[in-house]
N, C-alpha and C positions, 0 to 999 in steps of 0.2 A: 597341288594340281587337281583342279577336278579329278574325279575318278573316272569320266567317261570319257576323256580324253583317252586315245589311243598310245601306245609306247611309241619307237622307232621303225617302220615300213622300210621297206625294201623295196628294190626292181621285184622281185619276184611276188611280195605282196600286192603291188602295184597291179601288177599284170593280173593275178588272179581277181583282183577286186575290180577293174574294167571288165573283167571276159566274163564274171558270173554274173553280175548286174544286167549285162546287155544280151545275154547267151538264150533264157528261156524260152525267147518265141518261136525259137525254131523247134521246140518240142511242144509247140501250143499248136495250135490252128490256125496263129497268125498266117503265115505261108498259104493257106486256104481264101486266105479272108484277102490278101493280096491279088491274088489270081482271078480271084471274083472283079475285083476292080482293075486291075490293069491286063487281064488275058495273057500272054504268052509274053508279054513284056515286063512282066512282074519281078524276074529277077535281076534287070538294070534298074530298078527301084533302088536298090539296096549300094551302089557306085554312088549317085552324086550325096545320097544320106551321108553315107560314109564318109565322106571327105567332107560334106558341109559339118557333121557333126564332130569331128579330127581337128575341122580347123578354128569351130567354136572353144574347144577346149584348148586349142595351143594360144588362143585369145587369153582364156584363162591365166595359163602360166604364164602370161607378160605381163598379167597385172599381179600374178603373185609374185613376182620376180623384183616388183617393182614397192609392192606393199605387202609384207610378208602377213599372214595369221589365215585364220579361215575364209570361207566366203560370207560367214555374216559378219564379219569383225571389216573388212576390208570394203564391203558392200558399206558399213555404217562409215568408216573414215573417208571414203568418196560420193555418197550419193546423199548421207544423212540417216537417225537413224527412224525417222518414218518410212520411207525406203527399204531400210536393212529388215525391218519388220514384214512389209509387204514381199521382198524377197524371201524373205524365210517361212513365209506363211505358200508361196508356191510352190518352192520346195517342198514343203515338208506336204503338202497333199500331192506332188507327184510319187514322191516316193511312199506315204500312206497307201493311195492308190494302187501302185504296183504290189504293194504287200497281199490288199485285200484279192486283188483280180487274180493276181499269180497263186495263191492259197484256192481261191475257191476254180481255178480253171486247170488246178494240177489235183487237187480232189476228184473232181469230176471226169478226170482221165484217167485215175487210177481205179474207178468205179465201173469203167467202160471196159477196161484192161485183164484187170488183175481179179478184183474182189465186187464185182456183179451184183452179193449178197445184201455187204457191209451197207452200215446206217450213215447216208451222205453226213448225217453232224458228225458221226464217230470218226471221220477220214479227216474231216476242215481240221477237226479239233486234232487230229495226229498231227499234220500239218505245223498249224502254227503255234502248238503248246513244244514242240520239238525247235519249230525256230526259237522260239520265247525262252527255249531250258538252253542251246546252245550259244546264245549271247552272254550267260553267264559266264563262258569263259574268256570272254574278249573278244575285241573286233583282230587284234594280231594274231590270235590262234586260230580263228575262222580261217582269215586269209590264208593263213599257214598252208592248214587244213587242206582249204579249196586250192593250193596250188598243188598238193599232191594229186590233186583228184585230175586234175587238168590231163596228164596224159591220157589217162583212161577217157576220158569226155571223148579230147580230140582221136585218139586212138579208135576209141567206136563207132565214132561219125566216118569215119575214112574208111574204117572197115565196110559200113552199110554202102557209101557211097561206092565203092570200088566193086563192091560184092555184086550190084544190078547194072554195072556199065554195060554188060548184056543187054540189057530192056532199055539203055539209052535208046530215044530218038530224038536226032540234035534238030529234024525238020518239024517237033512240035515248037521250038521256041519263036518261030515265024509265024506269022508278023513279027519284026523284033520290036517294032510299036506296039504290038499288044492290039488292045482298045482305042489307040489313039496317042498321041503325046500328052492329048491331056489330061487323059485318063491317066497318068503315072504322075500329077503329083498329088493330087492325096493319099496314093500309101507311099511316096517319098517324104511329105509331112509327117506322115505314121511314124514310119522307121524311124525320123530326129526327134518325135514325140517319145517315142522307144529309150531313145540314149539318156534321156533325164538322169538313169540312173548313175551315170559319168559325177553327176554331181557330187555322190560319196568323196569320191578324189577331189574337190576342193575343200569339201566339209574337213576333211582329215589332211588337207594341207598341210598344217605343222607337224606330222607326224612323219613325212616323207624325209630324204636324208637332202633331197635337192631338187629343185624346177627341172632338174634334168632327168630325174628319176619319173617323175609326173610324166613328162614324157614320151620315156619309153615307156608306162602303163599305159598311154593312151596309146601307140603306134603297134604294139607289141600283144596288147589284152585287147583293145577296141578292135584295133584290125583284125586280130586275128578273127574272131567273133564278127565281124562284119564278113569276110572273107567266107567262111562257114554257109552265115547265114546266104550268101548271092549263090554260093554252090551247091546250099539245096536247094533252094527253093528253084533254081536251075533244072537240077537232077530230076526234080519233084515234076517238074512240066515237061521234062523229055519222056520219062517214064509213064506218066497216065495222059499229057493234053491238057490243055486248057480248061474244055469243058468237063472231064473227067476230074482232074484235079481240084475246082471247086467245089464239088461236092463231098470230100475227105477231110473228118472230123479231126483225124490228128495225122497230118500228112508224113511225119518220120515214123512212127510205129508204121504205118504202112509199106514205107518202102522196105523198113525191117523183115518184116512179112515176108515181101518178095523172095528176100535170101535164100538158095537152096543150097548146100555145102552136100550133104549124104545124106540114105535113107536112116541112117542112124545118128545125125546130127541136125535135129529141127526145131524148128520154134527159135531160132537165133534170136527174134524180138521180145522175147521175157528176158534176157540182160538187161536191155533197154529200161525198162519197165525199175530196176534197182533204180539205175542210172538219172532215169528223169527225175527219181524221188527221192535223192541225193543231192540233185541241182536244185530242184523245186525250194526243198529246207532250208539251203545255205542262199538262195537268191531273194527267199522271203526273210529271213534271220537280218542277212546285210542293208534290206530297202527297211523293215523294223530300225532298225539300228542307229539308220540315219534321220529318219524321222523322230525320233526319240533326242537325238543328238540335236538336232533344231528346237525341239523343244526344250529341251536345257537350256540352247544359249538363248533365247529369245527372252524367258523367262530368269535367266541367272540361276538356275538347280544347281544344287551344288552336284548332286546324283541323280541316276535317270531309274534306278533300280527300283525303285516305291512306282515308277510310273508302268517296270514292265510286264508283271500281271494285269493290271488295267487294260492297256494298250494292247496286249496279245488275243485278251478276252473280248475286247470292241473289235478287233479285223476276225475273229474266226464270226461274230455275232451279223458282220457286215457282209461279209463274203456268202453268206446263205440266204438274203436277204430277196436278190432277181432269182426270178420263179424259173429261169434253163437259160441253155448255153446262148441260146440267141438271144437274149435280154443281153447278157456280158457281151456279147459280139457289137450287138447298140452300141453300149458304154463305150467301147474300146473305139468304135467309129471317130465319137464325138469327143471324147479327151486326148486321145494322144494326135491328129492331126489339126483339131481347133483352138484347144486348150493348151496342152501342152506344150507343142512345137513352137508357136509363138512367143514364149515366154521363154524358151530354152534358147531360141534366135536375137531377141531382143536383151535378157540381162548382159550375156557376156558381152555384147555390142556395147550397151551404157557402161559398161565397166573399162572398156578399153577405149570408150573417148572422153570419159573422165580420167581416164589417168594421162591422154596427150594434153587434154586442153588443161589440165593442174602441172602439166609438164615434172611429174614424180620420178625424180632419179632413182638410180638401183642400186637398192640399199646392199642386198647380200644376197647371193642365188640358193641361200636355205631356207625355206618355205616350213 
């Protein structure tokens, strides 16, 4: 067996590898960059995402259910494989992508935060030389890993969220239109540009014990993490406004901030601060991983391990690259609601009507 094939996954890996992939924007600025474009209705953005992106993927498992192996392998027995190449070639720059943008927009948070001093290369390069050294242990040990971490994640989100229900105001979320109706779908596009990372769970399709296991990774890790994400960015617009809200560079350290417990319990947002750079590593390690993982099979490597100093040292070299955060705010504009999303909408669609019109029976529900 290739070596970068994964072992045997679980529910529980499953879920962790849905909820980390899909999980970091709400510790970015995205939530900012939403509100800018849809106003007060920025957090029903994150409802039809969520269900269009749940139901892309349950697309998914009918074709795996139907043609068991990964999605390049399944991609190339139903479309061809010129196709399965230009499928693996999107992938693999969405999730490229997300490695580079999430490394250089979680540096640049932790330099706003924590370490003001530090030398912005010396934080990229903490970044993704720590994702790059923890893929050595496995993609099963990550997920392990990141399913332990998971309470504490959602633990500490519920903590801040619960802690400023004080400073809720439910009358800023009105308009519940926002900007308009149609000002919400381009960061509804965003948000399904966002989920690409879902793709890991087809990539590692045969590692799963069952289609049924898939998902409850996606019902159980997507949801949850979509669920999260509508409740802050909620919270986030009852607490500052609309117009107050756009203007906040990382809208959860903020509200963190707000927290007051006692005069001799403060700063509750330097946890946070661990937290996002815990998630940051394992959500850049896991979108490395899979983009490494396309390039194997694209190519037939027998290992990807020669390729992951390369690889690690091109996204810390990339990610420093746009001169501040508003150049990456651009980027993020134009890839994940023009780019991305279209192609995240479109594959699983050509996958699941090439397997009615091939009329593909079901062979075995082991994926």
């Amino acid at each position: 067996m290739d070596d970068y094939n994964s072992g045997r996954m679980g529910m529980s890996e499953g879920i962790a590898l849905a909820f980390i992939v899909t999980f970091p924007p709400v510790f970015l600025s995205h939530p900012s960059t939403l509100v800018t474009s849809a106003g007060s209705g920025a957090w029903l953005t994150g409802i039809p995402a969520g269900f269009i992106s749940g139901a892309l993927m349950f697309m998914m498992t009918y074709v795996l259910a139907r043609y068991p192996g990964d999605l390049i392998s399944i991609t190339e027995q139903l479309l061809g494989q010129m196709l399965a190449y230009v499928v693996g070639l999107f992938y693999f720059i969405v999730l490229f992508s997300f490695a580079i943008l999430w490394a250089r927009e979680f540096a640049e948070n932790t330099l706003l935060t924590a370490l003001p001093y530090a030398d912005f290369p010396f934080v990229v390069a903490c970044y993704t030389l720590s994702a790059g050294f923890i893929l050595f242990a496995g993609i099963e040990n990550i997920c392990r890993a990141t399913y332990i971490l998971l309470p504490f994640i959602i633990g500490g989100i519920a903590m801040v969220l619960t802690g400023i229900v004080p400073l809720d105001r439910p009358y800023n979320l009105l308009p519940w239109q926002g900007n308009g109706l149609f000002s919400l779908i381009k960061p509804t596009l965003s948000l399904i540009g966002l989920s690409g990372g879902l793709s890991i769970l087809t990539l590692l399709a045969p590692a799963f014990q069952s289609v049924k296991t898939m998902k409850g990774a996606v019902i159980f890790g997507y949801g949850g993490s979509a669920v999260i994400r509508i409740l802050s960015i909620a919270t986030f617009t009852m607490v500052f406004g609309a117009n107050v809200a756009k203007e906040k560079t990382l809208p959860f350290y903020e509200m963190a901030r707000l927290i007051y417990i006692n005069r001799y319990l403060q700063r509750f947002e330097a946890i946070f601060i661990l937290l996002w750079v815990m998630v940051g590593i394992l959500a850049i390690a896991i979108s490395l991983y899979g983009a490494l993982f396309i390039t194997a099979k694209l190519f037939k490597l027998p290992t990807i391990k020669p390729l992951l100093p390369a690889m690690t040292l091109i996204i810390a070299q990339v990610a420093m690259i746009p001169p501040d955060s508003n150049s990456i705010s651009v980027i993020e504009s134009i890839l994940y609601p023009y780019v991305f999303a279209p192609g995240i909408i479109i594959i699983p669609s050509a996958l699941l009507i090439a397997v009615i019109v091939k009329g593909g029976k079901k062979q075995c529900t082991h994926v």
